[in-house]
C-alpha positions as CSV (number, residue, x, y, z in Angstrom):
1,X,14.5,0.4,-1.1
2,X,16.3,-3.0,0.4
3,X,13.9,-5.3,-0.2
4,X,11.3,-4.6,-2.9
5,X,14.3,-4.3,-5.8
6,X,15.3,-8.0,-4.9
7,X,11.6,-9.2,-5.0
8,X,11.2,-7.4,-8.7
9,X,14.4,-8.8,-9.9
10,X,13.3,-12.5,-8.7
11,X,9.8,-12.2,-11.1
12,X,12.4,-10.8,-13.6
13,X,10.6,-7.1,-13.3
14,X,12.1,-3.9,-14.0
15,X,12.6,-1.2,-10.9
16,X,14.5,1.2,-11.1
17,X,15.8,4.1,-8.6
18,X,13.9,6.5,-11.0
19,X,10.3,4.8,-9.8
20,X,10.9,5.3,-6.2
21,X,11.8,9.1,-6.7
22,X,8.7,9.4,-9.2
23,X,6.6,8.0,-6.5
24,X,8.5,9.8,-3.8
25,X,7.5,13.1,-5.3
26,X,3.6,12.9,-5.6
27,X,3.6,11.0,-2.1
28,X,3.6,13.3,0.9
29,X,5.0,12.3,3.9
30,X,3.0,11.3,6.5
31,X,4.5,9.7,9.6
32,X,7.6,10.1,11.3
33,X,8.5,7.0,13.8
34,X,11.3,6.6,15.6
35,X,14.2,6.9,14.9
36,X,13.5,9.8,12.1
37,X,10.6,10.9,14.9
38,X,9.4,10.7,18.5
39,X,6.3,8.5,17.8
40,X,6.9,4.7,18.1
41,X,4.8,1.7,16.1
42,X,2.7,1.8,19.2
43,X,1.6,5.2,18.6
44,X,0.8,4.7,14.5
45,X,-1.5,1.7,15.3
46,X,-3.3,3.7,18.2
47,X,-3.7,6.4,15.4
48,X,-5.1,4.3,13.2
49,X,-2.5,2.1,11.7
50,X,-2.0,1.4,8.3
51,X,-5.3,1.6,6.7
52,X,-5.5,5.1,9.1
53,X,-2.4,5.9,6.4
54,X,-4.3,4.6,3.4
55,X,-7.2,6.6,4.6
56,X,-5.2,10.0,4.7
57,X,-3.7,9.2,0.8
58,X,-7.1,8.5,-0.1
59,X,-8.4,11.9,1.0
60,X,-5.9,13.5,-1.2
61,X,-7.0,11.3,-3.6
62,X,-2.9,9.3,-4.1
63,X,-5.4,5.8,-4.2
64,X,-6.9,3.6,-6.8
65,X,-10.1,2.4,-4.4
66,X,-10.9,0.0,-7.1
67,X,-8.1,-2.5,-7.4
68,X,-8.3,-6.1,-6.0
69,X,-6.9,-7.2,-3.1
70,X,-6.3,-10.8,-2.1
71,X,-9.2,-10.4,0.2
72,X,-11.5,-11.3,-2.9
73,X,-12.8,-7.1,-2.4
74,X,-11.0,-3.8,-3.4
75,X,-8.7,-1.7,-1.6
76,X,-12.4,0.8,-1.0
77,X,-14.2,-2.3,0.1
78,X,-11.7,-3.1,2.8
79,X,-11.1,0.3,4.2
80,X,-15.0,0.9,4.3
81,X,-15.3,-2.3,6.3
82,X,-12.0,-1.0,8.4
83,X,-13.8,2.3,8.8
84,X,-10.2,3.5,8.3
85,X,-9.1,7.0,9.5
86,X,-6.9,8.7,11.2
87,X,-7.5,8.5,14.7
88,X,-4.7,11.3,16.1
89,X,-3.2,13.5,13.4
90,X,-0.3,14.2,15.5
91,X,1.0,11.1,14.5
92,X,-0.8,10.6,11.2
93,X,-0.8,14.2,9.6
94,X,-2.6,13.9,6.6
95,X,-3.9,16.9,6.5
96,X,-0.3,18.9,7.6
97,X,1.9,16.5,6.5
98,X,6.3,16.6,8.1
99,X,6.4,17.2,3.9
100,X,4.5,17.6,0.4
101,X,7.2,15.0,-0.8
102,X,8.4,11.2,0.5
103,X,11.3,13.4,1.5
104,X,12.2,16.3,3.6
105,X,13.5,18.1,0.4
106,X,10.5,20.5,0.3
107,X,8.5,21.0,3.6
108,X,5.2,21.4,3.6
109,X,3.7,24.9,3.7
Protein backbone atom coordinates (compact mmCIF):
# COMPACT_ATOMS: atom_id res chain seq x y z
CA UNK A 1 0.00 0.00 0.00
CA UNK A 2 3.26 2.46 0.55
CA UNK A 3 5.01 1.84 -2.28
CA UNK A 4 3.25 0.36 -5.29
CA UNK A 5 0.73 3.70 -5.48
CA UNK A 6 4.00 5.87 -5.95
CA UNK A 7 5.44 3.44 -8.61
CA UNK A 8 1.80 3.66 -10.63
CA UNK A 9 1.69 7.39 -10.27
CA UNK A 10 5.40 7.68 -11.67
CA UNK A 11 4.22 5.61 -15.20
CA UNK A 12 1.27 8.00 -14.91
CA UNK A 13 -1.13 4.72 -14.03
CA UNK A 14 -4.24 4.73 -12.29
CA UNK A 15 -4.52 2.75 -8.70
CA UNK A 16 -6.83 3.30 -6.62
CA UNK A 17 -7.71 2.04 -2.86
CA UNK A 18 -10.73 0.36 -4.62
CA UNK A 19 -8.16 -2.22 -6.50
CA UNK A 20 -6.35 -3.31 -3.45
CA UNK A 21 -9.74 -4.17 -1.62
CA UNK A 22 -11.08 -5.91 -4.98
CA UNK A 23 -7.91 -7.95 -4.88
CA UNK A 24 -7.99 -8.19 -1.08
CA UNK A 25 -11.31 -9.95 -1.25
CA UNK A 26 -10.63 -12.94 -3.76
CA UNK A 27 -7.09 -13.34 -2.16
CA UNK A 28 -7.02 -15.46 1.03
CA UNK A 29 -4.63 -14.93 3.38
CA UNK A 30 -1.88 -17.07 3.69
CA UNK A 31 0.98 -16.25 6.02
CA UNK A 32 1.23 -14.48 9.08
CA UNK A 33 5.01 -13.30 9.95
CA UNK A 34 6.00 -11.51 12.64
CA UNK A 35 4.82 -9.01 13.93
CA UNK A 36 0.99 -9.91 12.81
CA UNK A 37 2.30 -13.75 13.64
CA UNK A 38 4.93 -15.94 15.44
CA UNK A 39 6.67 -17.16 12.21
CA UNK A 40 9.74 -15.11 11.07
CA UNK A 41 11.15 -14.71 7.16
CA UNK A 42 13.25 -17.52 8.25
CA UNK A 43 10.41 -19.78 8.67
CA UNK A 44 8.50 -18.68 5.13
CA UNK A 45 11.64 -19.49 3.03
CA UNK A 46 12.13 -22.90 4.97
CA UNK A 47 8.40 -23.52 3.95
CA UNK A 48 8.96 -22.85 0.67
CA UNK A 49 9.28 -19.13 0.16
CA UNK A 50 7.61 -17.24 -2.24
CA UNK A 51 7.03 -19.43 -5.12
CA UNK A 52 5.80 -22.05 -2.02
CA UNK A 53 3.06 -19.00 -1.81
CA UNK A 54 2.54 -18.78 -5.60
CA UNK A 55 2.20 -22.53 -5.44
CA UNK A 56 -0.72 -22.48 -2.73
CA UNK A 57 -2.74 -19.46 -5.06
CA UNK A 58 -2.16 -21.55 -7.87
CA UNK A 59 -3.89 -24.63 -6.32
CA UNK A 60 -6.92 -22.57 -5.72
CA UNK A 61 -6.49 -21.55 -9.01
CA UNK A 62 -5.92 -17.09 -8.03
CA UNK A 63 -2.91 -17.44 -10.95
CA UNK A 64 -2.57 -16.74 -14.59
CA UNK A 65 0.33 -19.67 -15.25
CA UNK A 66 0.66 -18.22 -18.59
CA UNK A 67 1.94 -14.69 -18.40
CA UNK A 68 5.65 -13.78 -19.10
CA UNK A 69 8.09 -13.14 -16.82
CA UNK A 70 11.38 -11.34 -17.31
CA UNK A 71 12.95 -14.75 -17.20
CA UNK A 72 12.04 -15.01 -21.04
CA UNK A 73 9.37 -18.23 -19.51
CA UNK A 74 5.88 -17.92 -17.81
CA UNK A 75 5.01 -17.70 -14.33
CA UNK A 76 4.04 -21.98 -14.89
CA UNK A 77 7.45 -22.48 -16.50
CA UNK A 78 9.30 -21.08 -13.49
CA UNK A 79 7.46 -22.62 -10.68
CA UNK A 80 7.68 -26.07 -12.54
CA UNK A 81 11.43 -25.61 -12.76
CA UNK A 82 11.18 -24.27 -8.91
CA UNK A 83 9.20 -27.39 -8.15
CA UNK A 84 7.29 -24.83 -5.90
CA UNK A 85 5.21 -25.97 -2.97
CA UNK A 86 4.58 -25.62 0.20
CA UNK A 87 6.98 -27.27 2.28
CA UNK A 88 5.24 -26.80 6.08
CA UNK A 89 1.64 -25.62 5.94
CA UNK A 90 1.92 -24.34 9.37
CA UNK A 91 3.53 -21.51 8.03
CA UNK A 92 2.11 -21.52 4.54
CA UNK A 93 -1.62 -22.61 4.96
CA UNK A 94 -2.95 -22.85 1.76
CA UNK A 95 -5.16 -25.21 2.29
CA UNK A 96 -6.55 -23.62 5.88
CA UNK A 97 -5.72 -20.32 5.33
CA UNK A 98 -5.56 -17.41 8.96
CA UNK A 99 -8.60 -16.13 6.35
CA UNK A 100 -10.76 -16.57 3.01
CA UNK A 101 -9.97 -12.74 2.49
CA UNK A 102 -6.46 -10.51 2.41
CA UNK A 103 -8.01 -9.45 5.76
CA UNK A 104 -9.04 -10.79 9.01
CA UNK A 105 -12.67 -9.44 8.29
CA UNK A 106 -14.02 -12.95 7.57
CA UNK A 107 -12.07 -16.00 9.03
CA UNK A 108 -11.83 -18.85 7.28
CA UNK A 109 -14.19 -21.77 8.08
Amino acid sequence: MLHLPAVFAEAGLPLTLDIFDAVSRRTPNLCKLSPAGHHYLEDLEQAGGIPGVMSALVERGLLNLDVMTVTGKTLGENLTALKARVKNPDVIRGKEPYANEGRDRHPAR
